[in-house]
PyMOL commands that place a pseudoatom at each C-alpha (Angstrom):
pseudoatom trace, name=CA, resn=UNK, resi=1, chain=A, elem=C, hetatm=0, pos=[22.128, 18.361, -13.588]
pseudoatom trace, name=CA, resn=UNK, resi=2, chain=A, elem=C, hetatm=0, pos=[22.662, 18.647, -17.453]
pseudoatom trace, name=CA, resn=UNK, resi=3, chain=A, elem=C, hetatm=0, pos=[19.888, 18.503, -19.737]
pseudoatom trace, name=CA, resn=UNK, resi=4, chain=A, elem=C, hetatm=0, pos=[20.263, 16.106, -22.843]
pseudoatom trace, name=CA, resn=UNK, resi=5, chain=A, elem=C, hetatm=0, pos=[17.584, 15.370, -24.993]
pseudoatom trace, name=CA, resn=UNK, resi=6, chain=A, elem=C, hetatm=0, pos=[16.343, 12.339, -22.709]
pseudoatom trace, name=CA, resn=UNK, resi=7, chain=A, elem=C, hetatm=0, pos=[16.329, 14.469, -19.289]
pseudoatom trace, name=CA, resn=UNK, resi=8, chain=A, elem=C, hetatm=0, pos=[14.725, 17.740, -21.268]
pseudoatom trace, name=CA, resn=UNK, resi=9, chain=A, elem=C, hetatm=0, pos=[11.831, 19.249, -20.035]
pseudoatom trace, name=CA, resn=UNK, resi=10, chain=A, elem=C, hetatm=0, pos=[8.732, 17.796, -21.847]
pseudoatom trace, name=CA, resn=UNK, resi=11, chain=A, elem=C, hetatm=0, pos=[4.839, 18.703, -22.272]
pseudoatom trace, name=CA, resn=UNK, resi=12, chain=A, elem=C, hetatm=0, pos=[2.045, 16.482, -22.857]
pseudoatom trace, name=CA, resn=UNK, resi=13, chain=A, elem=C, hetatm=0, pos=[-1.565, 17.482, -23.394]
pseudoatom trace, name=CA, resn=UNK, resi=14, chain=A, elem=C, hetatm=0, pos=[-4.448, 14.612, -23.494]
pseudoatom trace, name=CA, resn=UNK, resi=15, chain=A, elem=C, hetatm=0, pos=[-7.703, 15.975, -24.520]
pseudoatom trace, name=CA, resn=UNK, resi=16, chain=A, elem=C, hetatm=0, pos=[-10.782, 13.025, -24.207]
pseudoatom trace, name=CA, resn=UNK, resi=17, chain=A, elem=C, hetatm=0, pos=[-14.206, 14.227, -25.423]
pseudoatom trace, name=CA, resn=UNK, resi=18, chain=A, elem=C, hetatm=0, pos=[-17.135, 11.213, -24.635]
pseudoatom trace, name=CA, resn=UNK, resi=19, chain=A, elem=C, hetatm=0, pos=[-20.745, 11.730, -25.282]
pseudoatom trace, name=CA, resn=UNK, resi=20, chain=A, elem=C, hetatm=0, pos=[-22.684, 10.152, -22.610]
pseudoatom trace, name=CA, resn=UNK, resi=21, chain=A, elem=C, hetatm=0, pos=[-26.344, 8.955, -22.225]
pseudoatom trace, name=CA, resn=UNK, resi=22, chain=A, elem=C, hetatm=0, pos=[-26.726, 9.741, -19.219]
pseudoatom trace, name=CA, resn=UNK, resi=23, chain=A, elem=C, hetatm=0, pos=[-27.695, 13.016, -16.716]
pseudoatom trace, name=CA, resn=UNK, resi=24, chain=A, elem=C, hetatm=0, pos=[-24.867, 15.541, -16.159]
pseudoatom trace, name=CA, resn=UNK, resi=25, chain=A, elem=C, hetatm=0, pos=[-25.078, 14.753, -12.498]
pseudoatom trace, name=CA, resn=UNK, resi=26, chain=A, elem=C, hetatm=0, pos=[-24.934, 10.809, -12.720]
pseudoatom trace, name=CA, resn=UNK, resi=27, chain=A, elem=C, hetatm=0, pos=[-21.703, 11.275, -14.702]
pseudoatom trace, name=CA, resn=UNK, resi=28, chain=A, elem=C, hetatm=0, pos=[-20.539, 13.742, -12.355]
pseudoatom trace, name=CA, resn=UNK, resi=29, chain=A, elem=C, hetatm=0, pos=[-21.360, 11.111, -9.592]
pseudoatom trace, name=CA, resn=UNK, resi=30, chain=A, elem=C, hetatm=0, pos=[-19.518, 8.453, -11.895]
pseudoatom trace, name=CA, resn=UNK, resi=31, chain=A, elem=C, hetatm=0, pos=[-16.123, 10.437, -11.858]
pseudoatom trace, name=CA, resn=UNK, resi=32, chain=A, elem=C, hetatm=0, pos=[-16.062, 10.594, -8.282]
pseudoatom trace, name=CA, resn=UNK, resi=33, chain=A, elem=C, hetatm=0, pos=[-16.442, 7.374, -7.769]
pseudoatom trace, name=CA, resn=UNK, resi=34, chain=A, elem=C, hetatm=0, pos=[-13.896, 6.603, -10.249]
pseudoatom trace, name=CA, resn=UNK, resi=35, chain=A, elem=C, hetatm=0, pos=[-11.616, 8.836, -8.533]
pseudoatom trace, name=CA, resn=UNK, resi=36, chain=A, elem=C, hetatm=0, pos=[-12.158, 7.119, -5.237]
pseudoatom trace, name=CA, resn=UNK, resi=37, chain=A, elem=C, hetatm=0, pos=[-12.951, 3.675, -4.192]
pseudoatom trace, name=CA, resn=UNK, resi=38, chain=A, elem=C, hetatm=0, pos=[-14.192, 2.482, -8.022]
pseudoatom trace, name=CA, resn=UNK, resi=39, chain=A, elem=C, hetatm=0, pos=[-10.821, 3.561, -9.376]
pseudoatom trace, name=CA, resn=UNK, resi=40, chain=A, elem=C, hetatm=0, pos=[-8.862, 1.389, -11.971]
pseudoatom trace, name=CA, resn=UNK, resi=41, chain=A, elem=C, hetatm=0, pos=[-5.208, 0.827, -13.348]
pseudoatom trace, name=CA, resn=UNK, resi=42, chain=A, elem=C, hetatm=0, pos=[-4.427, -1.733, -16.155]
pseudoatom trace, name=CA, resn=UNK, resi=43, chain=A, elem=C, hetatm=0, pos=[-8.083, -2.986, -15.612]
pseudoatom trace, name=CA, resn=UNK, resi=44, chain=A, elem=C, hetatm=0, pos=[-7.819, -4.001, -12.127]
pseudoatom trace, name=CA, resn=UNK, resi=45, chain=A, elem=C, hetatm=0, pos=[-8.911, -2.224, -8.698]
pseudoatom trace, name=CA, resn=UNK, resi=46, chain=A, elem=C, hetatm=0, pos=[-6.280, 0.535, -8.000]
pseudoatom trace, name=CA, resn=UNK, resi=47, chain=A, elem=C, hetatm=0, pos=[-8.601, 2.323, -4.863]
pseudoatom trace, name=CA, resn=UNK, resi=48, chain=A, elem=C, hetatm=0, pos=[-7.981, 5.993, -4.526]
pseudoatom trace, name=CA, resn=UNK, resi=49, chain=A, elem=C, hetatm=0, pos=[-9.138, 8.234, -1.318]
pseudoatom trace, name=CA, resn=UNK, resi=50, chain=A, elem=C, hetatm=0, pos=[-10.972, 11.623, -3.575]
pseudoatom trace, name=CA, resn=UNK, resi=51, chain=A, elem=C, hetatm=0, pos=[-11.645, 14.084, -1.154]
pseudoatom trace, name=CA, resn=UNK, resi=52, chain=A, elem=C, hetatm=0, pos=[-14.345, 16.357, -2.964]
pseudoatom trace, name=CA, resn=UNK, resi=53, chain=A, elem=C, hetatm=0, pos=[-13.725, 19.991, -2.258]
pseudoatom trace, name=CA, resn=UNK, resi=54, chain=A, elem=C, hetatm=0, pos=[-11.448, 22.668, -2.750]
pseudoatom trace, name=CA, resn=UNK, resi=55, chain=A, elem=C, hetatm=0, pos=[-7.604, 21.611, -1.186]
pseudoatom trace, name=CA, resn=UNK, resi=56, chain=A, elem=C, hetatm=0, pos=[-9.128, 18.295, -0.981]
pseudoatom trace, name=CA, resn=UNK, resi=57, chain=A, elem=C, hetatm=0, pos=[-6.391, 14.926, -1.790]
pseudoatom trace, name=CA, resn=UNK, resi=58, chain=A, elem=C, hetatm=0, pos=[-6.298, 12.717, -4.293]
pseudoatom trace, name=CA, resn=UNK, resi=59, chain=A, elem=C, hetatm=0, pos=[-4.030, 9.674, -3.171]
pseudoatom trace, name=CA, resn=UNK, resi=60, chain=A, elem=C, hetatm=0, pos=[-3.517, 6.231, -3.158]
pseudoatom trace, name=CA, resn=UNK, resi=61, chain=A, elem=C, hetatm=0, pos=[-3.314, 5.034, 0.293]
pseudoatom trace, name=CA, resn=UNK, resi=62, chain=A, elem=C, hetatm=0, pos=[-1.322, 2.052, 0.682]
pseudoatom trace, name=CA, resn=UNK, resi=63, chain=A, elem=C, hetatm=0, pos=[-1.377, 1.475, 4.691]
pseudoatom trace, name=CA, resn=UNK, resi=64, chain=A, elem=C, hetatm=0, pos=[1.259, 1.825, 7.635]
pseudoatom trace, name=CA, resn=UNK, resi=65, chain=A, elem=C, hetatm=0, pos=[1.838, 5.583, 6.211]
pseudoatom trace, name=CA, resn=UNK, resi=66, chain=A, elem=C, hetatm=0, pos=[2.870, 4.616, 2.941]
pseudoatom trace, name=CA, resn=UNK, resi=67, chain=A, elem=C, hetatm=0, pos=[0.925, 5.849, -0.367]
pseudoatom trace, name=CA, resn=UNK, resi=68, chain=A, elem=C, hetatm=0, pos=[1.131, 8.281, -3.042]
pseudoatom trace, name=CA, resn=UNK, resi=69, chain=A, elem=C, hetatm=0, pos=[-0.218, 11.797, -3.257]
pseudoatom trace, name=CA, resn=UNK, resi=70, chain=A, elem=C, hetatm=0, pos=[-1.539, 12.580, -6.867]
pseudoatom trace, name=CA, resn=UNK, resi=71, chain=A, elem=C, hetatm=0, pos=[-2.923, 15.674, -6.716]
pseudoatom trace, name=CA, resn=UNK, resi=72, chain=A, elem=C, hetatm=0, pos=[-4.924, 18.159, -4.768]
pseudoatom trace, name=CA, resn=UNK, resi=73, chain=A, elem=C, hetatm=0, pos=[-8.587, 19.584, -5.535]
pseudoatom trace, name=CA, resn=UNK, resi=74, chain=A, elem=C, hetatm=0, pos=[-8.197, 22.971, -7.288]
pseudoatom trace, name=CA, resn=UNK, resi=75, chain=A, elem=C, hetatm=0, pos=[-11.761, 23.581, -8.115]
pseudoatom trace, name=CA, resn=UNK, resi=76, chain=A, elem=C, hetatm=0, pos=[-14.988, 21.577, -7.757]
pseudoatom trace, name=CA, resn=UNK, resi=77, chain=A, elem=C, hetatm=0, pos=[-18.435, 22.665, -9.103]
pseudoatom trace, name=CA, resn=UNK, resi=78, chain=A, elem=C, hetatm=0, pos=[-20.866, 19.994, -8.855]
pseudoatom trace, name=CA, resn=UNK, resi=79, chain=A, elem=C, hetatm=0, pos=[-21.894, 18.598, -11.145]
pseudoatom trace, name=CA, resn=UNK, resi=80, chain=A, elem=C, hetatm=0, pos=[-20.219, 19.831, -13.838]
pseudoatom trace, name=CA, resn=UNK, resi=81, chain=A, elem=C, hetatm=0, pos=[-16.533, 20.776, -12.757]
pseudoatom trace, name=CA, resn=UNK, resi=82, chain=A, elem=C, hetatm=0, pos=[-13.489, 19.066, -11.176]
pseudoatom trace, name=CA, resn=UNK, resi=83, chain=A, elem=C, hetatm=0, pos=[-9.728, 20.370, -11.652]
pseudoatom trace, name=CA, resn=UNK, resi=84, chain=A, elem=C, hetatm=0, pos=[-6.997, 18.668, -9.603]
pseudoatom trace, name=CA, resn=UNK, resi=85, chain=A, elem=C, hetatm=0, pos=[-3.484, 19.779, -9.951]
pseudoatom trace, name=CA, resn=UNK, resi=86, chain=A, elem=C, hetatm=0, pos=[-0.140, 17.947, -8.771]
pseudoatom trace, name=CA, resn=UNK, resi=87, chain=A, elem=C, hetatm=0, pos=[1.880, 14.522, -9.707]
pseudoatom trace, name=CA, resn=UNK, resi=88, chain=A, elem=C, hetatm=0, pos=[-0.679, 12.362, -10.983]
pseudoatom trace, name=CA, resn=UNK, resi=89, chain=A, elem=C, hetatm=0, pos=[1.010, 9.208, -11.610]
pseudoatom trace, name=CA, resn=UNK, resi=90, chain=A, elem=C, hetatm=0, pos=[4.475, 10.870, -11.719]
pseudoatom trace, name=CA, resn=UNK, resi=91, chain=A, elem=C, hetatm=0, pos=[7.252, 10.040, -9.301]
pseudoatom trace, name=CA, resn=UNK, resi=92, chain=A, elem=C, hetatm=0, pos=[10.079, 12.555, -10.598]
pseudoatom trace, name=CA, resn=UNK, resi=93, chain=A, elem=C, hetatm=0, pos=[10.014, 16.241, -11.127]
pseudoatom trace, name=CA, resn=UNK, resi=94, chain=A, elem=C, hetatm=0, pos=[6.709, 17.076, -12.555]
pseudoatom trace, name=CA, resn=UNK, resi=95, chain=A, elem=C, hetatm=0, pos=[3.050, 19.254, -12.305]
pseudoatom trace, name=CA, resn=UNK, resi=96, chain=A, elem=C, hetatm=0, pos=[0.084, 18.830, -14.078]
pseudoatom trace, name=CA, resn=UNK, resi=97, chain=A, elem=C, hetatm=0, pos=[-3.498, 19.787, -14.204]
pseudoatom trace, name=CA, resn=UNK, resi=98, chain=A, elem=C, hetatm=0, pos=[-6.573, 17.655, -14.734]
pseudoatom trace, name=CA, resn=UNK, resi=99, chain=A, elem=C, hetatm=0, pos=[-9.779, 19.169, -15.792]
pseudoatom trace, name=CA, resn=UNK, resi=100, chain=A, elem=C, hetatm=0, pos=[-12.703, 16.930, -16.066]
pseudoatom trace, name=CA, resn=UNK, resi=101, chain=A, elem=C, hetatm=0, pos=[-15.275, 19.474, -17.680]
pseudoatom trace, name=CA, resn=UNK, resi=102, chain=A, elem=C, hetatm=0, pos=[-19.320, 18.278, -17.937]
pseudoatom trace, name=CA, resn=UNK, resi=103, chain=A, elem=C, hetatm=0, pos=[-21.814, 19.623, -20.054]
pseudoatom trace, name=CA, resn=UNK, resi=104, chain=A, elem=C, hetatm=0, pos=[-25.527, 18.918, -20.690]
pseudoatom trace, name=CA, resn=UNK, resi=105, chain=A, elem=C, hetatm=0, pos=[-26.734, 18.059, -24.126]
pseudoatom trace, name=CA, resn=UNK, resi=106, chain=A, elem=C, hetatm=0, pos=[-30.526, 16.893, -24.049]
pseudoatom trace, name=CA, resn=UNK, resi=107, chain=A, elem=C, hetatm=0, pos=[-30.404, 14.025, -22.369]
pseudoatom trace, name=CA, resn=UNK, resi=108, chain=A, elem=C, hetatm=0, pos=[-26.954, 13.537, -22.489]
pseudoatom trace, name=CA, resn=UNK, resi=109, chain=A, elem=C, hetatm=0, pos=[-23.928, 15.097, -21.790]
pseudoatom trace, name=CA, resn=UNK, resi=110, chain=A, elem=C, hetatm=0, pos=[-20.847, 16.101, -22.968]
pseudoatom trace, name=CA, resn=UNK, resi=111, chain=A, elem=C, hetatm=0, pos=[-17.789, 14.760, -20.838]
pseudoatom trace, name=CA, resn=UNK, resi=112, chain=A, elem=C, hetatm=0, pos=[-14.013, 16.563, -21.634]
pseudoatom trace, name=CA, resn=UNK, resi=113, chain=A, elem=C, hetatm=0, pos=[-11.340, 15.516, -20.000]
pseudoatom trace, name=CA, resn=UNK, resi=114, chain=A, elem=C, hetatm=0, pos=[-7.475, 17.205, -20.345]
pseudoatom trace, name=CA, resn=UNK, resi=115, chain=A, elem=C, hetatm=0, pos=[-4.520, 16.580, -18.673]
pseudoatom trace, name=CA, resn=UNK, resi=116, chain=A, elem=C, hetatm=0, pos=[-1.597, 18.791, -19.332]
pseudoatom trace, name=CA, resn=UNK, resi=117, chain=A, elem=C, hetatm=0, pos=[1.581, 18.562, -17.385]
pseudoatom trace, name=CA, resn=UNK, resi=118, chain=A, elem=C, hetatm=0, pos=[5.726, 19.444, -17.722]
pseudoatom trace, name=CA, resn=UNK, resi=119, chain=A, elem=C, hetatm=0, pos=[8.264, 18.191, -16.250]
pseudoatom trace, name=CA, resn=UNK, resi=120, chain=A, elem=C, hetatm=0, pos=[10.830, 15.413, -17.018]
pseudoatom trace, name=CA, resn=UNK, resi=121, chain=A, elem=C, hetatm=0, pos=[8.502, 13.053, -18.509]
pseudoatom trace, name=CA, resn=UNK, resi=122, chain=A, elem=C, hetatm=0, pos=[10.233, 9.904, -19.975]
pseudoatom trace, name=CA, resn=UNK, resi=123, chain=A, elem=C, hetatm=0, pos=[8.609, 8.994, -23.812]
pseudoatom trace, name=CA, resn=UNK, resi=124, chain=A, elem=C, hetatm=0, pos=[6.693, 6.135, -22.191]
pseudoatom trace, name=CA, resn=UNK, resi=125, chain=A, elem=C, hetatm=0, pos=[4.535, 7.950, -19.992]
pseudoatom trace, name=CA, resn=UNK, resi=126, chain=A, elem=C, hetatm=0, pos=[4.187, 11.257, -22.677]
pseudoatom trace, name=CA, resn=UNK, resi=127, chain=A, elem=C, hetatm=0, pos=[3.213, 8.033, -25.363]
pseudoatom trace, name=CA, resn=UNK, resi=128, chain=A, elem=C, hetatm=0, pos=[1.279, 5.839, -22.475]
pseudoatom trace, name=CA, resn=UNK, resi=129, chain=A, elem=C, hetatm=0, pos=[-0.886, 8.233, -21.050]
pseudoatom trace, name=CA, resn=UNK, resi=130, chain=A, elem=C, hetatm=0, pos=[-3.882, 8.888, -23.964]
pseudoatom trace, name=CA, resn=UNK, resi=131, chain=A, elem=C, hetatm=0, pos=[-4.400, 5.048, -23.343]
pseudoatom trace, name=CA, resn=UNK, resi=132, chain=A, elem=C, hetatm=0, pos=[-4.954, 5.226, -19.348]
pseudoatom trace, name=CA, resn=UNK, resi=133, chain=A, elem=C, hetatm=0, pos=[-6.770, 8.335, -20.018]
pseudoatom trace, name=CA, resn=UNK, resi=134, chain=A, elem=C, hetatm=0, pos=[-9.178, 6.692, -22.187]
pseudoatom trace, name=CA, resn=UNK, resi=135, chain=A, elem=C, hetatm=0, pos=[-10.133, 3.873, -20.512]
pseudoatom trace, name=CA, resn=UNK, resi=136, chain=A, elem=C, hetatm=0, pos=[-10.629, 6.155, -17.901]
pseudoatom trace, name=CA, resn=UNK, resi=137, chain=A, elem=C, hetatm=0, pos=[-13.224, 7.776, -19.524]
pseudoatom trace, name=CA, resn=UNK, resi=138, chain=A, elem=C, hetatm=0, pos=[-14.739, 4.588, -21.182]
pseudoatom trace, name=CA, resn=UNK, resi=139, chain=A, elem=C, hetatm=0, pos=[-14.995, 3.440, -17.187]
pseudoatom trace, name=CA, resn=UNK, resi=140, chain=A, elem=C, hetatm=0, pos=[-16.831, 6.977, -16.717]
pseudoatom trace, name=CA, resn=UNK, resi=141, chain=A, elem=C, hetatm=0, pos=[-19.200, 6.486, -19.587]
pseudoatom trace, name=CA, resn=UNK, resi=142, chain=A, elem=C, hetatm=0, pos=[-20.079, 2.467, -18.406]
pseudoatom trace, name=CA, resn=UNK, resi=143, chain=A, elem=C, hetatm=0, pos=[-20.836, 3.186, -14.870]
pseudoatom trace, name=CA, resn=UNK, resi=144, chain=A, elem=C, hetatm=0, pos=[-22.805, 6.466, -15.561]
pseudoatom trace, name=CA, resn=UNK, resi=145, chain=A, elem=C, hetatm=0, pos=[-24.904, 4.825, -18.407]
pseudoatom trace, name=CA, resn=UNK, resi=146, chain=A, elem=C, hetatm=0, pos=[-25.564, 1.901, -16.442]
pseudoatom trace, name=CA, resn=UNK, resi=147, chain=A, elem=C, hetatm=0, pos=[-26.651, 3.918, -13.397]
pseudoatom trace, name=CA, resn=UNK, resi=148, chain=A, elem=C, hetatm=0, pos=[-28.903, 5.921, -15.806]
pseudoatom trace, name=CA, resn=UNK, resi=149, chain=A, elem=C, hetatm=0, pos=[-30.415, 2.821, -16.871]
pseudoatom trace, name=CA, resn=UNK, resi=150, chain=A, elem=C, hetatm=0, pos=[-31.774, 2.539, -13.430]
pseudoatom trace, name=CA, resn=UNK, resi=151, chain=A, elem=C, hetatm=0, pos=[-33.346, 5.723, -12.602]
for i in range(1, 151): cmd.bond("trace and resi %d" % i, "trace and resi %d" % (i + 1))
show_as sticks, trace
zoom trace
């Protein structure tokens, strides 16, 4: 295969940076489930199966062996580290790495996420992906200040 400027190998790095009311391990507790079952695409239920430890999958599971692998767990520190590397949302020749990186600030905290990957990544995914990442986070942020609300 030939490389032209269309089929070139491409980066993208998304950095996301969200204060948050909320504990460091609600938020923690808020990514999982965001990960998993609570997961989202476009606004509408996309459920994910997170397996929370290290070599654990991150896949959508679509039923009669069909799905899509996304990544695997490459290092988990409750409650204030997750990295995942693999595919993501990328169905061609591709890695990336996902950090989602927690830190306490008072009563808040301090979520970052980044996503850097290579591969052949066509312009609409290297120009789509800040927007999925950031509602991403902005689903983080609701769920984890709402269930801080409660406590």
């Amino acid at each position: 295969m030939m490389l032209t400027p269309e089929t070139a190998i491409q980066t993208l790095e998304v950095i996301k940076t969200e204060e948050i009311k909320a504990p460091v391990d609600v938020v923690f507790e808020s990514i999982l489930a965001i990960l998993g079952p609570e997961s989202q695409m476009g606004h509408k239920a996309f459920p994910m199966t997170f397996e929370a430890w290290p070599g654990g999958r991150w896949f959508r599971d679509l039923g009669n062996n069909a799905g899509h692998l996304w990544g695997h767990v490459q290092v988990i520190k409750p409650p204030t580290l997750i990295e995942i590397c693999g595919p993501m949302f990328m169905s061609y020749p591709a890695a990336s790495h996902l950090q989602y990186r927690i830190t306490a600030d008072g009563p808040t905290s301090r979520l970052q996420l980044t996503h850097k990957a290579f591969g052949l990544i066509p312009k609409e995914h290297r120009e789509g992906v800040n927007e999925g990442w950031a509602n991403e986070v902005a689903e983080i942020r609701a769920r984890a200040e709402r269930l801080a609300k409660k406590k």
